[in-house]
C-alpha positions as a printed Julia matrix, in Angstrom:
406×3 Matrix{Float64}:
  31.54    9.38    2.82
  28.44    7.44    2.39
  25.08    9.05    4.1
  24.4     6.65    6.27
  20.25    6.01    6.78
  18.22    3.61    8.73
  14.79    2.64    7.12
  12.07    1.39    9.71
   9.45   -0.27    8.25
   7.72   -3.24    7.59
   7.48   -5.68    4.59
   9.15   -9.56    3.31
   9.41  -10.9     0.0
  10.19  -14.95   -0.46
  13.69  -14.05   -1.32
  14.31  -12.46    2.62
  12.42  -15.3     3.91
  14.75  -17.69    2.62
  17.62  -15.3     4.35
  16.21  -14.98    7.62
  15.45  -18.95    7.83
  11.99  -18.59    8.42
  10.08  -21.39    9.68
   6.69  -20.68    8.19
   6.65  -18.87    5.08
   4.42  -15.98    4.61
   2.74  -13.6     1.74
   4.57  -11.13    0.01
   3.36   -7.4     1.31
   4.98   -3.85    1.5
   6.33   -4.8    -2.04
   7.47   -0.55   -2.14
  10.06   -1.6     0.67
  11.34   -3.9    -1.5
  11.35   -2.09   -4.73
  12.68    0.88   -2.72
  16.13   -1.65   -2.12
  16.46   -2.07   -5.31
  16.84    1.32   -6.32
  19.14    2.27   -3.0
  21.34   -0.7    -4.15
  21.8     1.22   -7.3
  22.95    4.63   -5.16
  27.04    4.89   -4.14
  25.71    7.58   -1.5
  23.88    5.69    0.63
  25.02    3.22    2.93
  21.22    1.63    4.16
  20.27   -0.65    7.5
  16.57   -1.73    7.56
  14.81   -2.72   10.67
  11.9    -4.59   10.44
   9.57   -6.77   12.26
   9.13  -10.5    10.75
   6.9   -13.02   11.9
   8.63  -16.43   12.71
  11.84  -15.82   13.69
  13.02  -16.61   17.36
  15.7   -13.99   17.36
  17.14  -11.09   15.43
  18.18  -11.85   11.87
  20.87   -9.81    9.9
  22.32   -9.87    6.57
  24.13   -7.35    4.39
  23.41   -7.46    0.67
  25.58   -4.84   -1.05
  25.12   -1.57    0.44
  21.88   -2.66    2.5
  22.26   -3.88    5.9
  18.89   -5.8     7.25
  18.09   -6.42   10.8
  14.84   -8.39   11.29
  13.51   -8.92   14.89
  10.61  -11.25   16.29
   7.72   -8.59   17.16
   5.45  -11.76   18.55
   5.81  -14.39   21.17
   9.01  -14.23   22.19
  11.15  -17.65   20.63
   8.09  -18.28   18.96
   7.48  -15.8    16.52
   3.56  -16.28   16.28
   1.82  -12.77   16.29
   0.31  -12.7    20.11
  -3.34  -14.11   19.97
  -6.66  -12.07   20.25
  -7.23  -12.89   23.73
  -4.21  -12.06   25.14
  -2.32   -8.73   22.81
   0.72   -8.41   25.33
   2.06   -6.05   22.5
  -0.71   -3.5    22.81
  -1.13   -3.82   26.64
   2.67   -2.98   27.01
   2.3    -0.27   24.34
   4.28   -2.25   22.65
   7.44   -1.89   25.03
   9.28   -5.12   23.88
   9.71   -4.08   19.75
  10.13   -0.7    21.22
  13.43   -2.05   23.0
  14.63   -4.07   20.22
  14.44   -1.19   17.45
  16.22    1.37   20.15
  18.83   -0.83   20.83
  19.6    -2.01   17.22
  19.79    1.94   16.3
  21.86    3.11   18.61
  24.19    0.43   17.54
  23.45    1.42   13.84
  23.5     5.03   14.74
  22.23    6.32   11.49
  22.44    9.82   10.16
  18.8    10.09    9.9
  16.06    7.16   10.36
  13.08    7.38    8.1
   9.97    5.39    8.95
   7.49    3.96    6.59
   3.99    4.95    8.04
   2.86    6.19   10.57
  -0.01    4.18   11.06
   1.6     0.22   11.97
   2.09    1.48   15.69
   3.75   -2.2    16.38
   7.14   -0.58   14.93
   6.28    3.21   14.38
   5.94    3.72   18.13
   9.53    3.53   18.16
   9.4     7.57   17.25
   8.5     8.41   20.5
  11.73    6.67   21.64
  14.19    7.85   19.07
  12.85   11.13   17.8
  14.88   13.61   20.38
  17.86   11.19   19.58
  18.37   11.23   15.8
  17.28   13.51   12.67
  13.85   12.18   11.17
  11.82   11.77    8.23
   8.45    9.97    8.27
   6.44    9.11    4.7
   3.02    8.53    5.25
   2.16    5.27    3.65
  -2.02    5.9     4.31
  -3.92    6.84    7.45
  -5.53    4.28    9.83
  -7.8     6.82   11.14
  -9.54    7.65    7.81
 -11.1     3.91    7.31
 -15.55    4.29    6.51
 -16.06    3.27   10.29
 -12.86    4.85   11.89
 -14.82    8.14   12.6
 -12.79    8.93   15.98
 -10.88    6.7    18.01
 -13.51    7.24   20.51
 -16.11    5.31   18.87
 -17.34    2.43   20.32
 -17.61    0.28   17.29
 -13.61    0.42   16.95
 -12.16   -2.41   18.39
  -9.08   -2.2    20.78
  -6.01   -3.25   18.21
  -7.64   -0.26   15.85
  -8.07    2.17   18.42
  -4.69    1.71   20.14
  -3.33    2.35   16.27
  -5.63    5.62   15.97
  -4.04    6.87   19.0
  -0.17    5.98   18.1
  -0.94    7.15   14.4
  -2.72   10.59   15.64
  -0.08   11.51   18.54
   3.15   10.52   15.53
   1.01   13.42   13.9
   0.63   15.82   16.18
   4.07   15.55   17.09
   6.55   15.05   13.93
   8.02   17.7    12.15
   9.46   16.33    9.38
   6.53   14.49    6.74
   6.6    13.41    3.09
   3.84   13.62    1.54
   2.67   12.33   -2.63
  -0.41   14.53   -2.47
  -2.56   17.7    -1.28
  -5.3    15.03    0.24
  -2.36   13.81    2.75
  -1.06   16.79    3.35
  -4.74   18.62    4.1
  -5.11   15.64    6.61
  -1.08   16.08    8.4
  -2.35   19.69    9.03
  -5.45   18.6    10.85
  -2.83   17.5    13.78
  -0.2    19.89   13.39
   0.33   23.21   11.58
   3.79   23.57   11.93
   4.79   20.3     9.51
   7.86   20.54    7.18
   6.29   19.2     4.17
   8.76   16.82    1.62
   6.71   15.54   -1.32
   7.81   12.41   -3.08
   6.1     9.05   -4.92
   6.8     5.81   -3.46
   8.47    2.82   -5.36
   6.2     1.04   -7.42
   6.99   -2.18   -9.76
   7.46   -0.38  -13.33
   7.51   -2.24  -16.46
   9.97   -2.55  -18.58
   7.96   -3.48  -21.45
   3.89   -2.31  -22.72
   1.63   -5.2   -23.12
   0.67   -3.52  -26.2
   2.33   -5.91  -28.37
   1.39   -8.83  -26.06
  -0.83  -11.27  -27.61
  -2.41  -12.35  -23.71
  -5.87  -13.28  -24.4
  -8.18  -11.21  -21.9
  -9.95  -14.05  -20.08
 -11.3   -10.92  -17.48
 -12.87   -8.06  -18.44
 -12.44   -6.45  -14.85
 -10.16   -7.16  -12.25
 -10.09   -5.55   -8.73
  -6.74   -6.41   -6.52
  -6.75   -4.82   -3.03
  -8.08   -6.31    0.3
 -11.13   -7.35   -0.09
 -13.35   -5.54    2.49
 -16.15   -2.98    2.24
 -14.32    0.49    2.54
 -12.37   -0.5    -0.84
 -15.53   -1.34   -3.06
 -16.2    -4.46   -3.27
 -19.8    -4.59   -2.97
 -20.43   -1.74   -5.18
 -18.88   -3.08   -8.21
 -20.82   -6.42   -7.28
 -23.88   -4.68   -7.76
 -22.18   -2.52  -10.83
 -21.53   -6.13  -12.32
 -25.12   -7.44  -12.16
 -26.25   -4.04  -13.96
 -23.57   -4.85  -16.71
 -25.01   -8.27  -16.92
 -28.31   -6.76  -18.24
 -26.12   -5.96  -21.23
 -22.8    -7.98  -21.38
 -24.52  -11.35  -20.37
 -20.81  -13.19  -20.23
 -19.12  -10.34  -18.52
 -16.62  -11.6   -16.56
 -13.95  -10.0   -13.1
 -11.34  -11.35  -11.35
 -11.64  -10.42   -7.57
  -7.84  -10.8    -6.4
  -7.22  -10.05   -2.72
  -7.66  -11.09    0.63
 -10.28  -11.08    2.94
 -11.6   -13.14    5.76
 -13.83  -16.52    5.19
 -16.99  -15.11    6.79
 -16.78  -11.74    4.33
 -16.37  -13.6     1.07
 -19.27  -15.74    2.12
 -21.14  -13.13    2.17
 -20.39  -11.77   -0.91
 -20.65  -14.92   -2.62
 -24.59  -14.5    -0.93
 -24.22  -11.06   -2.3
 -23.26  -12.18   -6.11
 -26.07  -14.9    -6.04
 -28.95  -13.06   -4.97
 -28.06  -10.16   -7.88
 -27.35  -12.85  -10.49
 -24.09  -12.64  -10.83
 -22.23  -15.1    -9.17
 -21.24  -16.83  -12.14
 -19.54  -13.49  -13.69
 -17.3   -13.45  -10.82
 -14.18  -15.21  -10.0
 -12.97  -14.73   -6.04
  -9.02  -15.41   -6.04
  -7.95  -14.84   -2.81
  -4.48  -13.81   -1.91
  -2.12  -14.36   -5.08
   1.24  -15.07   -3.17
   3.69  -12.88   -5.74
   3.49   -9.47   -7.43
   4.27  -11.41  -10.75
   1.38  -13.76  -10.4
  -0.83  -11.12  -10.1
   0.49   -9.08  -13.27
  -0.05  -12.4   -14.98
  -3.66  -11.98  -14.6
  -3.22   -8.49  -15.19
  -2.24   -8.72  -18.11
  -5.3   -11.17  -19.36
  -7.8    -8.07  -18.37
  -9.44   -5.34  -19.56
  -9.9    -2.95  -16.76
  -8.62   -1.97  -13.4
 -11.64   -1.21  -11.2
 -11.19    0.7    -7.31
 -14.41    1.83   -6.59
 -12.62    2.24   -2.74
 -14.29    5.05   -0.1
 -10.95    5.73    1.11
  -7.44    5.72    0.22
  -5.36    7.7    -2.14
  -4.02    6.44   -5.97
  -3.17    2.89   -5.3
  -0.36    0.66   -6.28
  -3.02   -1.62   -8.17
  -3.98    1.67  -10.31
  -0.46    2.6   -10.88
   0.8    -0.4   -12.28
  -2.38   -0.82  -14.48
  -1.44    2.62  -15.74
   1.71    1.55  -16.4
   0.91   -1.75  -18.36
  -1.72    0.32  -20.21
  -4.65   -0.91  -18.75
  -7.82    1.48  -18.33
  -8.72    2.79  -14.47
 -11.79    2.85  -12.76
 -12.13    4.19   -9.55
 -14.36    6.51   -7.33
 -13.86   10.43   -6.98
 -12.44    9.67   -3.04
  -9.27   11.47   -1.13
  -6.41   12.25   -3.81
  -7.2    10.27   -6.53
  -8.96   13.06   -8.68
  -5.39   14.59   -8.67
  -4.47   12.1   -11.31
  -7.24   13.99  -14.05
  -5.69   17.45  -12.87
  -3.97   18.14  -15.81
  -5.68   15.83  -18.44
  -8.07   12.77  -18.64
  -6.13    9.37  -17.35
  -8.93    7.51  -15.54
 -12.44    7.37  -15.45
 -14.08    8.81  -12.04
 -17.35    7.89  -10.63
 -19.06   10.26   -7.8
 -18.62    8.08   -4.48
 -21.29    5.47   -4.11
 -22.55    6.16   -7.29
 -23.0     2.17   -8.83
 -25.48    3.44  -11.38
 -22.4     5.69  -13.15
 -19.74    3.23  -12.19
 -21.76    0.74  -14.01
 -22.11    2.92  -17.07
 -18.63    3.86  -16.91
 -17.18    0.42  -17.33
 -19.83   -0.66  -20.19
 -18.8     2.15  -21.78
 -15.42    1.05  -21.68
 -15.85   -2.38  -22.48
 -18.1    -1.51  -25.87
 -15.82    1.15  -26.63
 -12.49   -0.35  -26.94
 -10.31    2.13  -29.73
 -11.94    4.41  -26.14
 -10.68    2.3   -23.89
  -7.12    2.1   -26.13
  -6.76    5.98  -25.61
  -7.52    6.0   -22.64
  -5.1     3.32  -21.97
  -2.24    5.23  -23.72
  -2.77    8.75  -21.94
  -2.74    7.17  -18.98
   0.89    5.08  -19.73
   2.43    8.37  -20.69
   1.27    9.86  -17.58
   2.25    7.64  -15.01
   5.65    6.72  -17.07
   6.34   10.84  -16.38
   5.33   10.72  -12.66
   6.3     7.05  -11.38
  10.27    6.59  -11.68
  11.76    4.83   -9.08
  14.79    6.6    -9.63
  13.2    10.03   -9.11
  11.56    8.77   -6.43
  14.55    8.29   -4.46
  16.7    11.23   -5.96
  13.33   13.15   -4.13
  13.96   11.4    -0.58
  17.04   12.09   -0.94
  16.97   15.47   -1.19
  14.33   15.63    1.83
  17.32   14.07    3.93
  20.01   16.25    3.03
  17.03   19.68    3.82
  16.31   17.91    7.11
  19.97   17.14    7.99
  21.07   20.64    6.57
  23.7    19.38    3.73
């Protein structure tokens, strides 16, 4: 008999959007959801439902592809399916009663051996554990913490505005509260503790998008010399490896990075300011939001280095899969990513904040290429030996069959 297990999450793809009939498409996101499918689709023991919030649908959507059941519901205005506007967040007011309703009702029809949710920190579904958790065996993954963003000191700071803070709080009560966690490092679990003692720890990887092939034999000419992908705000970087790029200049005159992400109009204005008045606006491409995972590995695959100088966060999916297509990492000493050098040298660490070194670091890099080759190489072996999909589930896996006893 199949284990039957209800995912609640969050995530789309152009291929469900298609399914579901939407009436305005949107961009790709939560691409681990989707590589996560893939793998359960490969698994005879699991029989999976998904529920999962999608913009522009005026009702709930469901489909069954193989062993995967999907239920999407409309988490905005209701026969609308526009998120609710600024000026008037009904969701947050209500505590976000009417998703709450929807994802109760759709799992007690499902009733699942054991629901896992994806995060704890998107309260507009997560909230749903406050509803469900008495009712049904859990297991939650943390996905990243809300809380830990450069200006989210406490959700009693006045700079936090209300969506954020009514986040902080869902996030920090799932925490205090949950008993069951996974966890893909000691920097997550060190924070889980801060709320609760008394957590049974599971520790897995997530899905990431592993090639089948190196680009070693590829014969991609490297237009970039950096590229960054991640949202393009402050607490990831950005401005630091502006300023790292107009050091470079001084050397590398034509040095050249792709900035692939998305961001807000106002922001990238002022980085464009921020480029110009160091010099190096002309060294720097801004991208925006590339719609598909491919597109981005396309210009992936035409750089040199990854660069994450971010303040917060853990090992990201951008420095995985540049690991794993054996292209050198940059990133800041912040959260869990040292964890990567534990046992070896993989990627190159700055100290936080420290643009001087990051700048030196890259140069290095880029006038040191047979370097920059083995450090390439190390760094494919070691991610090829911790990132398998299939391992990844065979581990949440076993974290359901602890929690449910089997």
């Amino acid at each position: 008999m199949k284990l039957k297990v209800l995912w609640i999450c969050h995530f789309s793809n152009l291929e469900i959007q298609k399914k579901i009939n939407v009436r305005k498409n949107i961009n790709e996101f939560a691409p681990w959801i989707s590589l996560g499918v893939k793998e359960v689709q490969k698994n005879n023991e699991i029989e999976l439902h998904i529920i999962s919030p999608h913009r522009w649908i005026n009702r709930t959507k469901e489909f069954k592809d193989k062993n995967v059941h999907y239920h999407f519901f409309n988490p905005g205005i209701p026969w609308y399916g526009r998120h609710w506007p600024s000026f008037f967040r009904w969701d947050l007011f209500t505590n976000f009663r009417s998703n709450r309703k929807k994802i109760s009702k759709l799992t007690k029809l499902i009733n699942p051996d054991i629901i896992h949710w994806h995060g704890a920190e998107n309260g507009y579904y997560t909230s749903s554990f406050f509803d469900l958790n008495k009712i049904f065996p859990y297991f939650i993954t943390i996905q990243g913490f809300i809380s830990l963003g450069v200006n989210n000191k406490s959700n009693t700071d006045k700079t936090i505005k209300y969506p954020e803070r009514k986040l902080i709080e869902i996030e920090k009560k799932i925490l205090t509260s949950a008993k069951n966690i996974g966890v893909r490092d000691q920097i997550m679990k060190n924070e889980v503790l801060k709320y609760n003692p008394l957590i049974n720890f599971y520790w897995h990887e997530y899905f990431i998008n592993v090639p089948e092939f190196s680009f070693e034999n590829t014969n991609d000419e490297k237009i970039y010399d950096i590229i960054f992908f991640s949202r393009v705000i402050k607490s990831k970087g950005i401005e630091d490896l502006i300023i790292a790029i107009s050091i470079i200049k001084k050397s590398i005159p034509n040095i050249k990075a792709a900035i692939v992400g998305n961001s807000n109009i106002k922001y990238i204005e002022y980085l464009n300011q921020l480029a110009d008045k160091n010099n190096c606006s002309d060294n720097i491409d801004f991208m925006g939001f590339i719609p598909t995972q491919e597109d981005i590995y396309k210009i992936l695959k035409q750089s040199k280095i990854f660069v994450l100088p971010a303040y917060v966060g853990d090992v990201s999916g951008g420095m995985i899969e540049s690991m794993s297509r054996k292209i050198p990492v940059v990133a800041y000493k912040t959260d869990g990513i040292p964890e990567v050098n534990n046992n070896g040298h993989y990627i190159e660490l700055a100290e936080q904040g420290d643009v001087s070194e990051l700048a030196k670091i890259i140069q290095n890099l880029l006038e040191n290429p047979s370097y920059a080759e083995e450090l390439a190489k190390a760094a494919f072996v070691y991610a090829t030996n911790r990132w398998n999909n299939q391992t990844a589930l065979n581990d949440i896996m076993n974290a359901y069959k602890s929690i449910l006893g089997t």
